[in-house]
C-alpha positions as CSV (number, residue, x, y, z in Angstrom):
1,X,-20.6,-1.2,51.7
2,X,-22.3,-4.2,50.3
3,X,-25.5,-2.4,49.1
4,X,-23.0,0.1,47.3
5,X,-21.6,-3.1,46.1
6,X,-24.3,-4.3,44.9
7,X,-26.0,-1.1,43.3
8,X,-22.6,-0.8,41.2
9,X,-22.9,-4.0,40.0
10,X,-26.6,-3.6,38.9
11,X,-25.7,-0.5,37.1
12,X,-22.8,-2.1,35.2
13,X,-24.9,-5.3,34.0
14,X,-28.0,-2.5,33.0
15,X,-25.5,-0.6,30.8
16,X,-24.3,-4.0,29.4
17,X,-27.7,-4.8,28.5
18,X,-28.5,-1.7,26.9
19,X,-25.2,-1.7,24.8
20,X,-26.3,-5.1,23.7
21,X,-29.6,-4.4,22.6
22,X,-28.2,-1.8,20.4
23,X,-25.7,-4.1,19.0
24,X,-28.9,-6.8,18.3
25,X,-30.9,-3.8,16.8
26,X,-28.1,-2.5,14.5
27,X,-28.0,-6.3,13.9
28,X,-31.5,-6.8,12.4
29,X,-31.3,-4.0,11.1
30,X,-28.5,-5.2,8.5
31,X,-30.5,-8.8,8.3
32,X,-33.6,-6.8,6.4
33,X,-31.4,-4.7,4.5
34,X,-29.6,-8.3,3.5
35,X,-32.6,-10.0,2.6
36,X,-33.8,-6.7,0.0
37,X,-31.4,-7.8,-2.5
38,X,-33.1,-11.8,-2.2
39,X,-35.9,-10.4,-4.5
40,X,-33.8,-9.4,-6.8
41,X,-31.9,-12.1,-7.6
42,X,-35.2,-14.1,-9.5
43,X,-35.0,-10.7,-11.4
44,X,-30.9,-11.6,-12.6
45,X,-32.4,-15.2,-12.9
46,X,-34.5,-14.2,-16.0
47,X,-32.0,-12.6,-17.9
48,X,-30.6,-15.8,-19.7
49,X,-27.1,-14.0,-20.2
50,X,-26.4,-13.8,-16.2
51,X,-28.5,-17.2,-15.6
52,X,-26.4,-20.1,-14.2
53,X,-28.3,-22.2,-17.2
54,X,-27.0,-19.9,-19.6
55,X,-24.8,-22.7,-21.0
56,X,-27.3,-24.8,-21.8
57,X,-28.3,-22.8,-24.2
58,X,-25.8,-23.2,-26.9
59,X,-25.2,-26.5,-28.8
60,X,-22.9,-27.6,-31.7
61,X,-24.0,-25.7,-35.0
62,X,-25.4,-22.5,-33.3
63,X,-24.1,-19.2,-35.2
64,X,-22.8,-16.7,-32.2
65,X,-20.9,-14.3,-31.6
66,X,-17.1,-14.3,-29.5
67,X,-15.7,-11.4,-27.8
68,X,-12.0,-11.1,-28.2
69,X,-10.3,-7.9,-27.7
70,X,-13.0,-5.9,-27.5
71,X,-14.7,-6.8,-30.1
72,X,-17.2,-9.5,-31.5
73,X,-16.3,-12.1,-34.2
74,X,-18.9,-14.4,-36.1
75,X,-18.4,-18.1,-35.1
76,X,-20.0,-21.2,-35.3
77,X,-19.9,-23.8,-31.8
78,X,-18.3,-26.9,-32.1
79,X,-18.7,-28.4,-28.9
80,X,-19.5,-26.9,-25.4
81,X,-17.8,-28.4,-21.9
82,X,-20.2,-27.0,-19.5
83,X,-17.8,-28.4,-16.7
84,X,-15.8,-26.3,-17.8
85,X,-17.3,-22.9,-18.7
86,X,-16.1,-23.4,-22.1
87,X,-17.5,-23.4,-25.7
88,X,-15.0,-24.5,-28.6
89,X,-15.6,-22.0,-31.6
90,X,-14.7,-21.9,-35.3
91,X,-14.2,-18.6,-36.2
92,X,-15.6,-17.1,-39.6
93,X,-12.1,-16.9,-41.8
94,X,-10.3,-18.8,-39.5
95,X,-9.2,-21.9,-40.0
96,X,-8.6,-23.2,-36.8
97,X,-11.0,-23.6,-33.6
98,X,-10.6,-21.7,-30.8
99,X,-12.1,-22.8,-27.2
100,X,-13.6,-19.5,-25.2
101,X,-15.4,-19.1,-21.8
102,X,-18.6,-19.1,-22.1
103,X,-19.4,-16.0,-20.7
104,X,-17.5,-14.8,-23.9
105,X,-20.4,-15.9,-26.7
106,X,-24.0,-14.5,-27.3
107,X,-26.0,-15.7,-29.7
108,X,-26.7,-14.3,-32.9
């Protein structure tokens, strides 16, 4: 009765094992597959648009462009909070200034 036991007990803790290596496989598996978009992010890095230095890039007096409602205005900075993610604008025929994110201008 013991070797039966014994035998069923081996048996269960074999198909554990295997169950687990396919688990660990299916795991590194998805690590590779998680690491193939790491390459790409240098690539996003050179596009200065997308770039996390991207508001470094404009300073008082720049001529850009704002996107409002769809569509782009001429404008000239004022200031830019980079704490803040925003870029105060005067707008061309506008009298007042108007703060924007900055994800909002391009440069002319």
């Amino acid at each position: 009765m013991m070797k039966i036991f014994a035998i069923a007990l081996l048996a269960l803790a074999l198909t554990a094992c295997e169950s687990s290596t396919e688990n660990a496989n299916s795991t590194n598996d998805n690590k590779p597959a998680a690491a193939t978009p790491a390459p790409a992010t240098p690539a996003a890095t050179v596009s200065p648009a997308f770039s996390p230095a991207a508001p470094l890039q404009f300073k008082a007096g720049d001529k850009v462009k704002v996107i409002t409602n769809g569509s782009s205005t001429e404008a000239t900075v004022v200031s830019v909070d980079e704490k803040a993610g925003k870029v105060t604008v005067k707008m061309v025929g506008q009298k007042e200034e108007k703060t924007v994110a900055i994800s909002t201008v391009v440069k002319q």
